[in-house]
C-alpha positions in Angstrom: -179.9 59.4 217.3 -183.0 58.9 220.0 -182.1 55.5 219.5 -179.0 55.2 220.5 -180.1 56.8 223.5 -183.3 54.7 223.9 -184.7 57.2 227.0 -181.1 56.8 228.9 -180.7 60.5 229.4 -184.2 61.7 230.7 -183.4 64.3 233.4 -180.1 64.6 232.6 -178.8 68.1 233.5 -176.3 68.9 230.5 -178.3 69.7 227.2 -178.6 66.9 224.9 -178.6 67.6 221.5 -180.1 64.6 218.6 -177.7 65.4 215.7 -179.1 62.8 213.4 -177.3 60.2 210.7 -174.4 61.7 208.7 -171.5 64.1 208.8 -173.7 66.9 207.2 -176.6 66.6 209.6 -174.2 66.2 212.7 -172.3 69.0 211.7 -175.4 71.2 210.9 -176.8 70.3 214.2 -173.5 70.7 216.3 -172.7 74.0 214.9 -176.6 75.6 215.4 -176.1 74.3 218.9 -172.4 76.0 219.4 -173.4 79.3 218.3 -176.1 79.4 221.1 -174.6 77.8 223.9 -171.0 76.9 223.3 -170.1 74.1 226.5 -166.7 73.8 227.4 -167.0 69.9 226.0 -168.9 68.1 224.0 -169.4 64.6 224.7 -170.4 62.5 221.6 -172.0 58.8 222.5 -172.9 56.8 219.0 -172.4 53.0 218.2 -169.9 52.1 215.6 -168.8 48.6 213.5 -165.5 46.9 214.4 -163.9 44.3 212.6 -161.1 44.2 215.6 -162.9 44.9 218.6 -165.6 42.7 220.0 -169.1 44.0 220.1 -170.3 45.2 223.2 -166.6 47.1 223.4 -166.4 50.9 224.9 -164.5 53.0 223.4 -162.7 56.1 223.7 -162.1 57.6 219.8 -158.6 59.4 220.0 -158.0 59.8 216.7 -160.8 60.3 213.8 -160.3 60.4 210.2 -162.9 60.6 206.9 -163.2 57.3 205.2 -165.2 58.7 202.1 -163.0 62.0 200.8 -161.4 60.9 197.9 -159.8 63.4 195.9 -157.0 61.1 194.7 -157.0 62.2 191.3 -155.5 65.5 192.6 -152.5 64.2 193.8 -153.7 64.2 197.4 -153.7 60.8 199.8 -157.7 59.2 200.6 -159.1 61.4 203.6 -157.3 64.4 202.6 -160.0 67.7 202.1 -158.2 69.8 199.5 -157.3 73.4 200.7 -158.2 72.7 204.6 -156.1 74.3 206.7 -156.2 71.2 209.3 -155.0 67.8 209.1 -156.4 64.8 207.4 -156.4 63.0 211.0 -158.1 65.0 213.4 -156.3 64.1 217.4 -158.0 64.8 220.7 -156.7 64.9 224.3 -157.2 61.4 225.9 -159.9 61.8 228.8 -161.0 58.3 229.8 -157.6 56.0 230.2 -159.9 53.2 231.7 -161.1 52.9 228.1 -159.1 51.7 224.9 -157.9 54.1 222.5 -159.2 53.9 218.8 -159.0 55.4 215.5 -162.3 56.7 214.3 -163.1 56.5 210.6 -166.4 57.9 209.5 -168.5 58.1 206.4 -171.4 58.6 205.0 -172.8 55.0 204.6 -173.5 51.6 207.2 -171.0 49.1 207.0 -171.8 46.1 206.2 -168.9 44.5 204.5 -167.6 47.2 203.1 -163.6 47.6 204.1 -162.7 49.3 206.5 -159.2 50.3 206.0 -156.5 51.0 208.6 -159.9 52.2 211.4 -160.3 50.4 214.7 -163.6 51.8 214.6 -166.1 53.2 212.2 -169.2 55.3 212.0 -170.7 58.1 209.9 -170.6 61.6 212.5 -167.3 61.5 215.0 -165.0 63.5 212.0 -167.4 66.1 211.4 -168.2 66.8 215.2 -164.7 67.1 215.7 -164.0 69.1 213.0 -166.6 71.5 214.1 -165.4 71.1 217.6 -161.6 71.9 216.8 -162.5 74.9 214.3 -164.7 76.4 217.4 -162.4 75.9 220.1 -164.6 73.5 221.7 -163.0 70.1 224.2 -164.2 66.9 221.8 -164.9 63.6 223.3 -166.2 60.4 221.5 -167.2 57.3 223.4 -168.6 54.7 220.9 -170.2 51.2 221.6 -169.3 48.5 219.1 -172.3 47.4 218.5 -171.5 45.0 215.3 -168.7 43.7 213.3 -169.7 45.5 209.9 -170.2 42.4 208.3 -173.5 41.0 206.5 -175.5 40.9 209.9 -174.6 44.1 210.9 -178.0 45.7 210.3 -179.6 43.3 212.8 -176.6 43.3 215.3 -176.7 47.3 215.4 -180.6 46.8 216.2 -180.1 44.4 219.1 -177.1 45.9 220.8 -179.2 49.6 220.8 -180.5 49.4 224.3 -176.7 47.8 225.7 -175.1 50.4 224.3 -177.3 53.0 225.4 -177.0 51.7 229.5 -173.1 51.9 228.7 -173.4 55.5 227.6 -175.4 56.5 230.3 -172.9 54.9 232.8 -169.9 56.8 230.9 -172.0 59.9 231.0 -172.6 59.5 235.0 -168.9 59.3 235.8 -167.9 62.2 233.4 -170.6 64.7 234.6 -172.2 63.1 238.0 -175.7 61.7 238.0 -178.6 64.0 237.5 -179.7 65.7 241.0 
């Protein structure tokens, strides 16, 4: 979202691409962008909710899994798609060791006291850019910014923490690819 970036990556020299809120939209906006210029990674910066990690905590998402497929009724386990040829939990290469590891559950609505289940972190794109990125042969990486605890002030948290979190992407973004010339 622009504001997640809040103006951090003017003059940046990789493309930056504004997927908007939601798996479909992400994954819409990903796969337009891969089919015209497919990069050898995608770097994914978003702020998440935590209910085990402090706010103001970088991250490095590892592991990412969807919170809201439910197809229990069918015999199959919560996360599961039915008929998908790839796991339930999507894995990625570590990249940043300096950064903790988490598990990335996403879904299609703000927390904000809703549980969380077994996630360290969660959000609403990470899964579907990964899945896009894994069924294109694309490198994945997701750095998120905890930005609130998913509780009842979560809304307001999320607001306050926009511009923090985007310095801290920008910083991450600096190391990976080098400042702009």
């Amino acid at each position: 979202m622009r504001e997640e970036a809040a103006g951090a990556f003017e003059g940046v020299r990789s493309p930056l691409l504004v997927t908007g809120v939601g798996k479909v939209n992400s994954a819409w906006a990903l796969t337009r962008a891969l089919v015209t210029r497919p990069p050898r990674l995608v770097l994914d910066f978003g702020t998440c909710a935590s209910r085990r990690l402090a706010p103001g905590t970088l991250v490095e998402c590892t592991r990412f899994v969807q919170r809201d497929m439910d197809v229990s009724p069918l015999g199959l386990p919560p996360g599961t798609t039915p008929f998908d040829d790839l796991p339930a939990a999507l894995e990625v290469p570590r990249r940043l060791p300096a950064l903790p590891a988490a598990t990335c559950g996403s879904a299609d609505h703000f927390v904000s006291g809703h549980d969380i289940g077994e996630c360290d972190i969660v959000e609403m794109e990470a899964y579907a850019l990964a899945k896009v990125c894994r069924r294109e042969g694309v490198g994945f990486l997701a750095v998120k910014f905890v930005t609130d605890g998913g509780d009842a002030g979560a809304h307001a948290d999320w607001r306050a923490n926009l511009p923090r979190a985007a310095r801290a992407f920008r910083a991450v973004y600096d190391r990976i690819v080098g400042a702009a010339p």
